[in-house]
PDB file of N, CA, C, O and CB in Angstrom:
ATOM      1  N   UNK A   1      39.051  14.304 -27.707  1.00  0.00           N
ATOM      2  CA  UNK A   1      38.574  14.979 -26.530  1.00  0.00           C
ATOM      3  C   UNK A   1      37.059  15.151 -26.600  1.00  0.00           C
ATOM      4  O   UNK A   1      36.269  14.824 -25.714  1.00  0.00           O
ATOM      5  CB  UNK A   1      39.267  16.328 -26.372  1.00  0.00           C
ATOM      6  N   UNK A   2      36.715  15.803 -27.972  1.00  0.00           N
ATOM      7  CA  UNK A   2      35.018  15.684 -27.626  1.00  0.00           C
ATOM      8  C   UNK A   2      34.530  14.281 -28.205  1.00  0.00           C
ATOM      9  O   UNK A   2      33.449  14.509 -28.748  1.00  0.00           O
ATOM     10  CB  UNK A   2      33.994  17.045 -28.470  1.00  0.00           C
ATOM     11  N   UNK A   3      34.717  13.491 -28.277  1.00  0.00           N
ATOM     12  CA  UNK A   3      34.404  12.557 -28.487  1.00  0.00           C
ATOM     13  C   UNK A   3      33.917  11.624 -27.111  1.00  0.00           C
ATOM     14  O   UNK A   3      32.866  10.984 -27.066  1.00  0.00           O
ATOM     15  CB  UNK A   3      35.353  12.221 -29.254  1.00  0.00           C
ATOM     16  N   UNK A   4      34.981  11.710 -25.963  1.00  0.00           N
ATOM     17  CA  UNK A   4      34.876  11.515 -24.914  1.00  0.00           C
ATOM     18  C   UNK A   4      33.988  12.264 -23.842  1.00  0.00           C
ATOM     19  O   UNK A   4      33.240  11.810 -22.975  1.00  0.00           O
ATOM     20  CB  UNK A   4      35.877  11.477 -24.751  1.00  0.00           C
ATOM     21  N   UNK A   5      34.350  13.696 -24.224  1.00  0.00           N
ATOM     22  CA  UNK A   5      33.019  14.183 -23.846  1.00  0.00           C
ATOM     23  C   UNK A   5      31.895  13.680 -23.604  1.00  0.00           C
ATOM     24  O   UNK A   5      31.368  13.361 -22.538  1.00  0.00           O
ATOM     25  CB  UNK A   5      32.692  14.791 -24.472  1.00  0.00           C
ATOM     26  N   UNK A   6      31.449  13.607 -24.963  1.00  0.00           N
ATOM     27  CA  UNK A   6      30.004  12.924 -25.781  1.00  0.00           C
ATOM     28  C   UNK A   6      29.936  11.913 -25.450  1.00  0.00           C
ATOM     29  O   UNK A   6      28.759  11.557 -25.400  1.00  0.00           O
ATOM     30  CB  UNK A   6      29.832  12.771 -27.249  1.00  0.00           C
ATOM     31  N   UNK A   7      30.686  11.094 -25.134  1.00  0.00           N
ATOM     32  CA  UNK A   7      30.371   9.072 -24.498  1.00  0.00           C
ATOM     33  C   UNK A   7      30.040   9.495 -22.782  1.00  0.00           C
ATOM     34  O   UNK A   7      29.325   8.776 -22.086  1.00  0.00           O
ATOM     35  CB  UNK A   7      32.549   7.501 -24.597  1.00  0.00           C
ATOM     36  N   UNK A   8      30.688  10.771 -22.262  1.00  0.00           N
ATOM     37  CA  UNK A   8      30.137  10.569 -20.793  1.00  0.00           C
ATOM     38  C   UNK A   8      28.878  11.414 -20.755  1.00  0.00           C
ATOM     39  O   UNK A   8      27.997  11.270 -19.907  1.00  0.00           O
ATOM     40  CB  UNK A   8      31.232  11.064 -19.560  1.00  0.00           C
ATOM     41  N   UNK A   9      28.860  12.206 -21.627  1.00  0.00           N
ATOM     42  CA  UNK A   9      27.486  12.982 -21.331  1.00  0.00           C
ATOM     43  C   UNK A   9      26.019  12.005 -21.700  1.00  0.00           C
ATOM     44  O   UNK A   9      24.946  12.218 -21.137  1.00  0.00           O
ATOM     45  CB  UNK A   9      27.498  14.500 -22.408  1.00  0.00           C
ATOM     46  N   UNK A  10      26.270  10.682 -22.977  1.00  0.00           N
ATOM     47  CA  UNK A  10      25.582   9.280 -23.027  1.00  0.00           C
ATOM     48  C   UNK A  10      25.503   8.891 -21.979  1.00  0.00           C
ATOM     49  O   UNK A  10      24.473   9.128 -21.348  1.00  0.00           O
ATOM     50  CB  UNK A  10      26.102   8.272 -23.712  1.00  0.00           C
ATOM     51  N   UNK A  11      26.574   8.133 -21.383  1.00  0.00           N
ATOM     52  CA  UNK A  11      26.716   7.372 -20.429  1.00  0.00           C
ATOM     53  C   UNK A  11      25.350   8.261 -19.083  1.00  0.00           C
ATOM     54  O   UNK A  11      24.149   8.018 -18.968  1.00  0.00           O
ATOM     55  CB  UNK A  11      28.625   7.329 -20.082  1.00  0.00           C
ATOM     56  N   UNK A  12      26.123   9.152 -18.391  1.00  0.00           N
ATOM     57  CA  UNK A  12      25.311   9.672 -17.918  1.00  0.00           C
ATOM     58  C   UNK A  12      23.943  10.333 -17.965  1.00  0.00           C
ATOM     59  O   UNK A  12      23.301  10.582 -16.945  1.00  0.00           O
ATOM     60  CB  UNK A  12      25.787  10.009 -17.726  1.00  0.00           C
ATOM     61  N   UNK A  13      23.537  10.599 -19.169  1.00  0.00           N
ATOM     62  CA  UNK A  13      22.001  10.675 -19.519  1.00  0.00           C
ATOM     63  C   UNK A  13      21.243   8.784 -19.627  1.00  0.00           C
ATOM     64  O   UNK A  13      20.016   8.850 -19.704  1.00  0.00           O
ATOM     65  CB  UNK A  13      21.929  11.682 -21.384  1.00  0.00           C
ATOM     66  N   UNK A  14      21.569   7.877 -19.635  1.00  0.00           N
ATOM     67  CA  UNK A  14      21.595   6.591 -19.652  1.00  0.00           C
ATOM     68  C   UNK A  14      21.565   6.491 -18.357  1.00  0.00           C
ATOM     69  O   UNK A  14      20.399   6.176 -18.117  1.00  0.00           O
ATOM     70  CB  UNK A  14      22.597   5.933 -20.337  1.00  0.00           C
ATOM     71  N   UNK A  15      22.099   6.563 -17.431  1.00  0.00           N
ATOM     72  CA  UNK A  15      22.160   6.070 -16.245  1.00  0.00           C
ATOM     73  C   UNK A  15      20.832   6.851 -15.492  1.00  0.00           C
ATOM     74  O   UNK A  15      19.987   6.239 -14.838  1.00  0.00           O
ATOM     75  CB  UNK A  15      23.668   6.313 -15.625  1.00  0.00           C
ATOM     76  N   UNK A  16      20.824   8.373 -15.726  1.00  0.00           N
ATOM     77  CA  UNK A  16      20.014   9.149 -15.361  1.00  0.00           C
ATOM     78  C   UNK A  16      18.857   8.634 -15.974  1.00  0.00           C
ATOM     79  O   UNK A  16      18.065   8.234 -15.121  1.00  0.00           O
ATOM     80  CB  UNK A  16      20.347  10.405 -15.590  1.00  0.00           C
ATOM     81  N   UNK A  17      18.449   8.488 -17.151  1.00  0.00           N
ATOM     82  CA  UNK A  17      17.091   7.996 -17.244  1.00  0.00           C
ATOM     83  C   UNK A  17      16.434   6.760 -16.806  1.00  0.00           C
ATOM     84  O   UNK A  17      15.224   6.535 -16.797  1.00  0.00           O
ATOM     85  CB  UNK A  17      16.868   8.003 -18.323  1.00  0.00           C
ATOM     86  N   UNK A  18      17.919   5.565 -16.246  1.00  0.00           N
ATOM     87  CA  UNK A  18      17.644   4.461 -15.649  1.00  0.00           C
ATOM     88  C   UNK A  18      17.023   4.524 -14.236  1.00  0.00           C
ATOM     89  O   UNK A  18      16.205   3.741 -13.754  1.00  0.00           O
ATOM     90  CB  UNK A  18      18.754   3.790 -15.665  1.00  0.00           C
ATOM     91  N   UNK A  19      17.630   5.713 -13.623  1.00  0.00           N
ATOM     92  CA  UNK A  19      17.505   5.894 -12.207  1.00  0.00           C
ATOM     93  C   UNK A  19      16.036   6.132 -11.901  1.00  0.00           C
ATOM     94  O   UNK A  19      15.336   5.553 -11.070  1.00  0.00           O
ATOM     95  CB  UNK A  19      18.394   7.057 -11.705  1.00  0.00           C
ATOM     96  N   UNK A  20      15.618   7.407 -13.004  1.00  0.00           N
ATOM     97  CA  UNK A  20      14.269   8.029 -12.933  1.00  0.00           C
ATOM     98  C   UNK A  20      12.970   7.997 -13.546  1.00  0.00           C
ATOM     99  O   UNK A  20      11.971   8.714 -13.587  1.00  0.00           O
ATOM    100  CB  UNK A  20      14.426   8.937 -13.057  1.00  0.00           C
ATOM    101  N   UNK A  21      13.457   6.619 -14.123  1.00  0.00           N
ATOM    102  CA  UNK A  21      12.735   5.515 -15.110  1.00  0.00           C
ATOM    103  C   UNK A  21      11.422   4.733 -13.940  1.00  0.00           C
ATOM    104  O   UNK A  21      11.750   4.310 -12.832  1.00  0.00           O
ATOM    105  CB  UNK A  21      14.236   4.063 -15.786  1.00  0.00           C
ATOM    106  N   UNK A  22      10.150   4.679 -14.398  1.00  0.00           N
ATOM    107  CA  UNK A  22       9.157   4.175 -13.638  1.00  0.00           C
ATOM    108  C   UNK A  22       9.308   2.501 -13.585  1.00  0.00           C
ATOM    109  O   UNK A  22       9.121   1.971 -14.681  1.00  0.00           O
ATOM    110  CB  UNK A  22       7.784   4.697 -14.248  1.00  0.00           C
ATOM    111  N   UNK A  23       9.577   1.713 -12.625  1.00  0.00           N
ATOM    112  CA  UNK A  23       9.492   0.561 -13.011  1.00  0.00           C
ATOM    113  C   UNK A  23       8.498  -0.491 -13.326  1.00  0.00           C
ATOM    114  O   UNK A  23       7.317  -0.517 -12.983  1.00  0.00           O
ATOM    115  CB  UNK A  23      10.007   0.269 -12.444  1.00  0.00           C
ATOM    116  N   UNK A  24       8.916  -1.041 -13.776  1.00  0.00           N
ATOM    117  CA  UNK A  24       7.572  -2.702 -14.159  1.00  0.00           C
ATOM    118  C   UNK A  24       6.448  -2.583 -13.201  1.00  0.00           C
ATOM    119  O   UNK A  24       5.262  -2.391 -13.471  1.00  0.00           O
ATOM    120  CB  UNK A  24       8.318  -4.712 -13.711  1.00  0.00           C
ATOM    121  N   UNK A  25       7.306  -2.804 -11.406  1.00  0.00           N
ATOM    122  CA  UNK A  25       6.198  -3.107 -11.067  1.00  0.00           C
ATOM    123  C   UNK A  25       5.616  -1.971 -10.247  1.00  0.00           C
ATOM    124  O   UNK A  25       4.862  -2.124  -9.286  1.00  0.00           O
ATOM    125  CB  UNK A  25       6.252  -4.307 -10.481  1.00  0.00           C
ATOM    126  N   UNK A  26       6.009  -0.922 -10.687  1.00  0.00           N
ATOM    127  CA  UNK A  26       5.174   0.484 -10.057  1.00  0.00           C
ATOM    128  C   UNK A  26       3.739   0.704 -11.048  1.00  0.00           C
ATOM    129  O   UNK A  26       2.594   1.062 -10.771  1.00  0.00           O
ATOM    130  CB  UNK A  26       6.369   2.171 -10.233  1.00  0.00           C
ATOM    131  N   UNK A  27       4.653   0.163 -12.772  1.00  0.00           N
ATOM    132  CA  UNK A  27       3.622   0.780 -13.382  1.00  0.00           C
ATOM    133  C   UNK A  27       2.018  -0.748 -13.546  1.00  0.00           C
ATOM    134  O   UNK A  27       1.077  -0.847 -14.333  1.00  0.00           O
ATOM    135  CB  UNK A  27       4.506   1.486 -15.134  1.00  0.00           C
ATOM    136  N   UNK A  28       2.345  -1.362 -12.710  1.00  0.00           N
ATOM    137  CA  UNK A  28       1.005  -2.847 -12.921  1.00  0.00           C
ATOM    138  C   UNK A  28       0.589  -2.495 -11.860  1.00  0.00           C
ATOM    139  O   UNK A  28      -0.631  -2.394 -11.993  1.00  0.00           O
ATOM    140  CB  UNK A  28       1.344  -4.761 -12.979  1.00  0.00           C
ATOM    141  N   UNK A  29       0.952  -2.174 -10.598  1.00  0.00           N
ATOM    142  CA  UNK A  29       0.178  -1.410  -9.227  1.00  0.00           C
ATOM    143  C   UNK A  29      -0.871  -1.167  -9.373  1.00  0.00           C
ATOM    144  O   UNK A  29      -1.169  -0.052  -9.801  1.00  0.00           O
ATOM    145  CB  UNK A  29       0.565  -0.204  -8.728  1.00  0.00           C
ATOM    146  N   UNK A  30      -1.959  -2.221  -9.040  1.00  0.00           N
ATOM    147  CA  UNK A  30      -3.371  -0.689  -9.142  1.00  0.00           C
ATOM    148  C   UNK A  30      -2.758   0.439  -7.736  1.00  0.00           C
ATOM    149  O   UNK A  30      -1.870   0.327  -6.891  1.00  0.00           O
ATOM    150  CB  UNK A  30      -5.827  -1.548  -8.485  1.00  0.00           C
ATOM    151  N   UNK A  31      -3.999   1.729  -8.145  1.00  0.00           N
ATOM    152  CA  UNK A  31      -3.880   2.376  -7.476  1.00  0.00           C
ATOM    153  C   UNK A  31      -4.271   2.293  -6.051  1.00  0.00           C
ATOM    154  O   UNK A  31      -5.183   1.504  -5.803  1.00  0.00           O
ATOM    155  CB  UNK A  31      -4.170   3.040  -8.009  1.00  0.00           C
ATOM    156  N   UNK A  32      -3.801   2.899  -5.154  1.00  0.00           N
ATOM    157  CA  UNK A  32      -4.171   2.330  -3.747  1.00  0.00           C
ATOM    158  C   UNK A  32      -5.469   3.182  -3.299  1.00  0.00           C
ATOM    159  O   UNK A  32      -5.416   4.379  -3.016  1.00  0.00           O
ATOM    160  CB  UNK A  32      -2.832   2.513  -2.576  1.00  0.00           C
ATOM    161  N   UNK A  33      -6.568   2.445  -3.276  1.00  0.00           N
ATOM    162  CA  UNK A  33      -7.569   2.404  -2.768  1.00  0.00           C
ATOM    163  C   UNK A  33      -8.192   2.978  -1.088  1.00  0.00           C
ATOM    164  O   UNK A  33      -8.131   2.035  -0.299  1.00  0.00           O
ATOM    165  CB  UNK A  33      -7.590   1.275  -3.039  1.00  0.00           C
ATOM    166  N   UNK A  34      -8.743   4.264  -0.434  1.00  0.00           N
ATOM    167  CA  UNK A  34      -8.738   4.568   0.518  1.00  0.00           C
ATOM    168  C   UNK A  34     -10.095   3.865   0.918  1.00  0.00           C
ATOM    169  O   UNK A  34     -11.196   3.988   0.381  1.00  0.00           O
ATOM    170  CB  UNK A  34      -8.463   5.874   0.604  1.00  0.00           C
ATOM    171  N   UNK A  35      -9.717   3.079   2.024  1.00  0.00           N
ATOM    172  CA  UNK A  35     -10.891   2.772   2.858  1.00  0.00           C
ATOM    173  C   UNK A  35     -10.985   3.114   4.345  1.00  0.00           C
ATOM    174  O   UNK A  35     -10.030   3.326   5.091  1.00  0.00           O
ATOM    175  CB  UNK A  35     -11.074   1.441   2.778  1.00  0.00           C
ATOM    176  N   UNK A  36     -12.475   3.137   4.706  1.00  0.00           N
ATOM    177  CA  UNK A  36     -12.889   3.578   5.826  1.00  0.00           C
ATOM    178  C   UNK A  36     -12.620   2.256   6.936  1.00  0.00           C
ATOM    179  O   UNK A  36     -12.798   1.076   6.635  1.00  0.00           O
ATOM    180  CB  UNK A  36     -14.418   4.100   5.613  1.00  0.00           C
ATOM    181  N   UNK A  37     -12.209   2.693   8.116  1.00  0.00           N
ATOM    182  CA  UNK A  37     -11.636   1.590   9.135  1.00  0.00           C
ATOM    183  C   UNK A  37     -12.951   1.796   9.802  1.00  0.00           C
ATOM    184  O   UNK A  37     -13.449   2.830  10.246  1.00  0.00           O
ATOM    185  CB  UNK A  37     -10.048   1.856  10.130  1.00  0.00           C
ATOM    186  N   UNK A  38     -13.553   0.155   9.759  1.00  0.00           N
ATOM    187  CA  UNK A  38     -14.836   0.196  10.351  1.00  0.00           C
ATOM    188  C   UNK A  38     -14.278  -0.440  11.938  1.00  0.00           C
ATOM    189  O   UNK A  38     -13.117  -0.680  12.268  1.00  0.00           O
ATOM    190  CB  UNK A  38     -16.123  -0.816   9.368  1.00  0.00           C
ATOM    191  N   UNK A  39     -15.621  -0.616  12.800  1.00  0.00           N
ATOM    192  CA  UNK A  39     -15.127  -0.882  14.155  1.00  0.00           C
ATOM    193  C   UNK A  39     -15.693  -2.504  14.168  1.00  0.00           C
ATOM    194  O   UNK A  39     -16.814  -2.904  13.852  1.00  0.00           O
ATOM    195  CB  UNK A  39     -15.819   0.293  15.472  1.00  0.00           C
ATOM    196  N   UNK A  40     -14.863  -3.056  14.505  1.00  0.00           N
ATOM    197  CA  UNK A  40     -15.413  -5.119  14.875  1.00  0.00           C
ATOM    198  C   UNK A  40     -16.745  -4.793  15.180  1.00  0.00           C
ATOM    199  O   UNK A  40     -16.959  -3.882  15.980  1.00  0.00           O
ATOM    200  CB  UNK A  40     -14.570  -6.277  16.626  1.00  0.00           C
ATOM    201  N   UNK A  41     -17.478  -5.280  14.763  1.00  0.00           N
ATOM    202  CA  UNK A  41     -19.014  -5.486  15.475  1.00  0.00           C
ATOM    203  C   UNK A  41     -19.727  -6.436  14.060  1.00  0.00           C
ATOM    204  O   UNK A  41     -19.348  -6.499  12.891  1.00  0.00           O
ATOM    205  CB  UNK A  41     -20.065  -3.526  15.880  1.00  0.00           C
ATOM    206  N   UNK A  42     -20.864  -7.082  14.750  1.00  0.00           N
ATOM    207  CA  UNK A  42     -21.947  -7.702  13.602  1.00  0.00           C
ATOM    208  C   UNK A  42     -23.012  -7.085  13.173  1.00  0.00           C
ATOM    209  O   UNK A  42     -23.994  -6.671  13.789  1.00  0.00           O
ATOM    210  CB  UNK A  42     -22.554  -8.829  13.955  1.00  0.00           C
ATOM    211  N   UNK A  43     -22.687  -7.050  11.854  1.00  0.00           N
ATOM    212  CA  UNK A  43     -23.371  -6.176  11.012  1.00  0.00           C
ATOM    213  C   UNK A  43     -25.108  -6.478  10.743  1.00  0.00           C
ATOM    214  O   UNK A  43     -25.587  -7.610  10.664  1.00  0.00           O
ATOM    215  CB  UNK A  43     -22.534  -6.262   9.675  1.00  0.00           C
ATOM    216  N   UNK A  44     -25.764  -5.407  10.647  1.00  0.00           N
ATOM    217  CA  UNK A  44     -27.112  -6.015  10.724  1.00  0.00           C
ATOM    218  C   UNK A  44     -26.971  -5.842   8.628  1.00  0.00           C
ATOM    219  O   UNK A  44     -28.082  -5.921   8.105  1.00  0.00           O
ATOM    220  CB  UNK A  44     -28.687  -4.813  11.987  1.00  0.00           C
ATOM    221  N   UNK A  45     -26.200  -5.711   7.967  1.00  0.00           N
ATOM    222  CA  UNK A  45     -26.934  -5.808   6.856  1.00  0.00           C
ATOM    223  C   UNK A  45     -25.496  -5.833   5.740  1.00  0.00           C
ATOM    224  O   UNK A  45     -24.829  -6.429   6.586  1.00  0.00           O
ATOM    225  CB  UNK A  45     -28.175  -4.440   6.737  1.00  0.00           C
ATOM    226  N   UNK A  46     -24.914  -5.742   5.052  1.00  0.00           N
ATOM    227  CA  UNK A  46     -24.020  -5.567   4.001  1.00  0.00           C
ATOM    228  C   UNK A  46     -23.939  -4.215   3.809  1.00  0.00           C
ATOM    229  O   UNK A  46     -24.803  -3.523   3.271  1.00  0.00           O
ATOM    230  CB  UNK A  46     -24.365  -6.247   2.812  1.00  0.00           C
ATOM    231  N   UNK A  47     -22.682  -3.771   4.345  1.00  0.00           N
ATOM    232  CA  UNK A  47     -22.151  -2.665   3.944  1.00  0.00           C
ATOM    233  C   UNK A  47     -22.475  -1.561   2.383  1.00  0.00           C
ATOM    234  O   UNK A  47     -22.744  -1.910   1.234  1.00  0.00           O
ATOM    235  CB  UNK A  47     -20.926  -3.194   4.010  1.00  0.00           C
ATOM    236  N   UNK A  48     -22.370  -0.707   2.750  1.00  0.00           N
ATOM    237  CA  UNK A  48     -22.933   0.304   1.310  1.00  0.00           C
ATOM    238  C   UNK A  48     -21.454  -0.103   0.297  1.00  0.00           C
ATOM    239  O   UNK A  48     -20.697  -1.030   0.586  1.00  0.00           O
ATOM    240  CB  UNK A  48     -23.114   2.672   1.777  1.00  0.00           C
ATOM    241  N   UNK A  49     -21.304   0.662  -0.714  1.00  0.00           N
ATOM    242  CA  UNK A  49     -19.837   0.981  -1.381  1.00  0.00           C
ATOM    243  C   UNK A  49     -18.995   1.772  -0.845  1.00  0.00           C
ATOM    244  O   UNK A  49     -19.383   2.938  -0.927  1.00  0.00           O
ATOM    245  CB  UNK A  49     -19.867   1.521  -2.569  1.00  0.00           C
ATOM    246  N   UNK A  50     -17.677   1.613  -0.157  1.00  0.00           N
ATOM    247  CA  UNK A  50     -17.128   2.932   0.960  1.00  0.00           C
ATOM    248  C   UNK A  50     -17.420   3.089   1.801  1.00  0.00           C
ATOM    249  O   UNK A  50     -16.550   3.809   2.291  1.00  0.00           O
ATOM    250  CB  UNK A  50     -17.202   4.056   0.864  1.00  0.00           C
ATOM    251  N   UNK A  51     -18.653   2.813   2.982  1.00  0.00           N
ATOM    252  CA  UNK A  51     -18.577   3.085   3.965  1.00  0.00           C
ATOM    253  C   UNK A  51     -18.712   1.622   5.037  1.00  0.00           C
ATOM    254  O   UNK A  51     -18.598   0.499   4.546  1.00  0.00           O
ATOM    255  CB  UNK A  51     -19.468   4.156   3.987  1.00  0.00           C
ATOM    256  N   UNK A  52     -18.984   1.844   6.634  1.00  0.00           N
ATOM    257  CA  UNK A  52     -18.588   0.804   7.402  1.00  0.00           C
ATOM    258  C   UNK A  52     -20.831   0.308   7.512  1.00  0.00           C
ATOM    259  O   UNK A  52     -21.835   0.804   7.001  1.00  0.00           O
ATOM    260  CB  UNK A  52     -17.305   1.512   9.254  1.00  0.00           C
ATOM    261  N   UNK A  53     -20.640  -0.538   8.195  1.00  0.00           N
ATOM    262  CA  UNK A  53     -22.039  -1.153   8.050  1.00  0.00           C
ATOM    263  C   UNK A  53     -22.261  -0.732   9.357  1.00  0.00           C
ATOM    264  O   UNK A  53     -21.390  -0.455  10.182  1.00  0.00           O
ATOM    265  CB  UNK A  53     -22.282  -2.814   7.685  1.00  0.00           C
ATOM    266  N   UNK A  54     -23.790  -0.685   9.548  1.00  0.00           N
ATOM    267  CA  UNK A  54     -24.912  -0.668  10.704  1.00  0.00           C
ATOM    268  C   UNK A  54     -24.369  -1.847  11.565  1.00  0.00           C
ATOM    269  O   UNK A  54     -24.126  -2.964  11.109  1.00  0.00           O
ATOM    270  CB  UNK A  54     -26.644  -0.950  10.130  1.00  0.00           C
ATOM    271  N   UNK A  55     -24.195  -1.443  12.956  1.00  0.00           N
ATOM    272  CA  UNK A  55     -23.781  -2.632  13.776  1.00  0.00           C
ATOM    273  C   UNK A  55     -25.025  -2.485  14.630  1.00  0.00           C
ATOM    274  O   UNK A  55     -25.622  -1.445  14.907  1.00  0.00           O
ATOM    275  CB  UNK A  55     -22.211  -2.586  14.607  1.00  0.00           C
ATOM    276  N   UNK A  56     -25.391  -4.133  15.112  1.00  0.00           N
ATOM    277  CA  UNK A  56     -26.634  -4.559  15.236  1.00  0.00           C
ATOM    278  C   UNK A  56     -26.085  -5.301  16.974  1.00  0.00           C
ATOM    279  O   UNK A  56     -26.922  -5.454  17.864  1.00  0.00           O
ATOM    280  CB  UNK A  56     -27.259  -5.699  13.692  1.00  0.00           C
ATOM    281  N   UNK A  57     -24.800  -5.623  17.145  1.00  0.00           N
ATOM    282  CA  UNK A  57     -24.171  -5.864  18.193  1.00  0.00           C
ATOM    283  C   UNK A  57     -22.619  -5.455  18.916  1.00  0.00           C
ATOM    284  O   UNK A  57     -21.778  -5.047  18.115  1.00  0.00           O
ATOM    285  CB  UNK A  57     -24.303  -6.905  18.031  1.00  0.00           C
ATOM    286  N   UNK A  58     -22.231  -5.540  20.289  1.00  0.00           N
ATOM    287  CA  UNK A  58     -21.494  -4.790  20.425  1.00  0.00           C
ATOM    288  C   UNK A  58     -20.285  -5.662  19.857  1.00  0.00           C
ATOM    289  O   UNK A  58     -20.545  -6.796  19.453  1.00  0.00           O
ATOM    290  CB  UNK A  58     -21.549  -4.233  21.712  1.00  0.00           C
ATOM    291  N   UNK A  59     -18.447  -4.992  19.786  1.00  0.00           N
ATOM    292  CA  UNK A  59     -18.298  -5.465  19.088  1.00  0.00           C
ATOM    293  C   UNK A  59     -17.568  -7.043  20.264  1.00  0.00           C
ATOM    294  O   UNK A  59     -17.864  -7.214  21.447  1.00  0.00           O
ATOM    295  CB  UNK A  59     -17.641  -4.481  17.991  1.00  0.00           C
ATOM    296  N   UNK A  60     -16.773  -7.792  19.560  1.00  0.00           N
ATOM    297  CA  UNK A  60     -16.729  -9.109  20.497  1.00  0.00           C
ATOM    298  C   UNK A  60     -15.553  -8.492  20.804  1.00  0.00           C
ATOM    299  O   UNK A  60     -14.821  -7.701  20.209  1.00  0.00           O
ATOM    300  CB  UNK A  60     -16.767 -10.825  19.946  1.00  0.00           C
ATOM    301  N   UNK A  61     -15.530  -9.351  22.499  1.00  0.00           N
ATOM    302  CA  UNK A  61     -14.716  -9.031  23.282  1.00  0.00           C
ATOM    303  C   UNK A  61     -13.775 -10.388  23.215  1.00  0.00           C
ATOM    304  O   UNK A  61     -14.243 -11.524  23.285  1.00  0.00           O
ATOM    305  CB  UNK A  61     -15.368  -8.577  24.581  1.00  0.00           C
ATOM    306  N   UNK A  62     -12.575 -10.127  23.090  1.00  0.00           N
ATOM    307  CA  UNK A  62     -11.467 -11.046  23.361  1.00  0.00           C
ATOM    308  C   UNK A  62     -10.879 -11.567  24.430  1.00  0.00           C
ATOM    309  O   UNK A  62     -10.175 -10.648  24.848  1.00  0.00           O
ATOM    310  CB  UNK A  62     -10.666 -10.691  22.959  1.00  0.00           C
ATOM    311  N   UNK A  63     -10.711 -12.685  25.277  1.00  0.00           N
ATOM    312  CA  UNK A  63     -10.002 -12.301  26.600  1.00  0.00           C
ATOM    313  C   UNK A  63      -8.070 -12.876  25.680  1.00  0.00           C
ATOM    314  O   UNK A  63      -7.681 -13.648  24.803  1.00  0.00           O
ATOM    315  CB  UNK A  63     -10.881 -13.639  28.519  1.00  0.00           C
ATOM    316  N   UNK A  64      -7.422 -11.761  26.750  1.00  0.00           N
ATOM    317  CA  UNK A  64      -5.884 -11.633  25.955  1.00  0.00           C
ATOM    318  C   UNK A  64      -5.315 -13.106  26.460  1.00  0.00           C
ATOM    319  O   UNK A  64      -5.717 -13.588  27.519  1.00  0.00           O
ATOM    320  CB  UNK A  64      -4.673 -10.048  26.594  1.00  0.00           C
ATOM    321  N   UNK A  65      -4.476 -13.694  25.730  1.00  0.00           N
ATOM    322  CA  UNK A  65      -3.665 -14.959  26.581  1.00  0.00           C
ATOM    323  C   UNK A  65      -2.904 -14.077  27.254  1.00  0.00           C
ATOM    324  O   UNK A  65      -2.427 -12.976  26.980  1.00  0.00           O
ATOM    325  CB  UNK A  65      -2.683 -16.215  25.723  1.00  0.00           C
ATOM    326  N   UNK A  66      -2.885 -14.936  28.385  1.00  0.00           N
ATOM    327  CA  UNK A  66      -1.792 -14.741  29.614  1.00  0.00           C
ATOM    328  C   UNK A  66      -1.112 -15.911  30.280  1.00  0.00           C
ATOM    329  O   UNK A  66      -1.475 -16.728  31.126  1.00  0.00           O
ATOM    330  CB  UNK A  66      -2.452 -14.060  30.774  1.00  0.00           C
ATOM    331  N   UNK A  67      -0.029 -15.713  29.624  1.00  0.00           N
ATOM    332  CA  UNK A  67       1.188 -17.097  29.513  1.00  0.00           C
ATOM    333  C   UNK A  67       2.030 -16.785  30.582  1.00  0.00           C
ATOM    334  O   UNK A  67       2.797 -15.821  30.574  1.00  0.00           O
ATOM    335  CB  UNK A  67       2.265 -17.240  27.972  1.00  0.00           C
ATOM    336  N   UNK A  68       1.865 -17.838  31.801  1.00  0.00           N
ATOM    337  CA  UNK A  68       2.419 -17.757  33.171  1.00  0.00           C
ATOM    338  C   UNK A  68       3.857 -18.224  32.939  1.00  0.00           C
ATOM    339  O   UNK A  68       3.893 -18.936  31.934  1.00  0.00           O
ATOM    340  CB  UNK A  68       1.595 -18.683  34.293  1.00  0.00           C
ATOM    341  N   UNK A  69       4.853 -18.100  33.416  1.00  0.00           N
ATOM    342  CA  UNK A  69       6.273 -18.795  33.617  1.00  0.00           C
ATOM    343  C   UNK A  69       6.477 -19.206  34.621  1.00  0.00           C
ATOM    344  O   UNK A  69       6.219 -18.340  35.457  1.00  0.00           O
ATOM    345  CB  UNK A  69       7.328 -18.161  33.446  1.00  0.00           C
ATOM    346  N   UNK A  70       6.916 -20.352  35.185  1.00  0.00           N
ATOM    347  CA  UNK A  70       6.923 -21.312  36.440  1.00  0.00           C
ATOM    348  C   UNK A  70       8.528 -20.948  36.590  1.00  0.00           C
ATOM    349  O   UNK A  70       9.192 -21.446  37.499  1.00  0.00           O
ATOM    350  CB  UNK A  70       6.409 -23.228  36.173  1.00  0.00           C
TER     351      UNK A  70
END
């Protein structure tokens, strides 16, 4: 009887440390990096470290496709 005990209280500390165990590829992840969302435009110069660059023009305008159906 305690013998059996003792194989499920294994078993289940085993499974439990499998569950809450960090994996492979959590732990090679670099860390995620916060960057600043700059706005489309042309830059008059190369950006600093972290922040968005001096815009020197406005930014470009796209025209959207517009796909007719006959």
């Amino acid at each position: 009887m305690a013998n059996n005990s003792l194989r499920y209280t294994l078993v289940a500390l085993f499974i439990f440390a499998m569950v809450f165990s960090q994996k492979p590829s959590d732990a090679a992840r670099p860390p995620i990096v916060e960057r600043p969302i700059c706005p489309a435009c042309v830059c008059c110069t190369p950006p600093p470290p972290g922040s968005c660059c001096k815009c020197c023009a406005s930014p470009i305008e796209t025209q959207p496709l517009n796909y007719h159906t006959p």
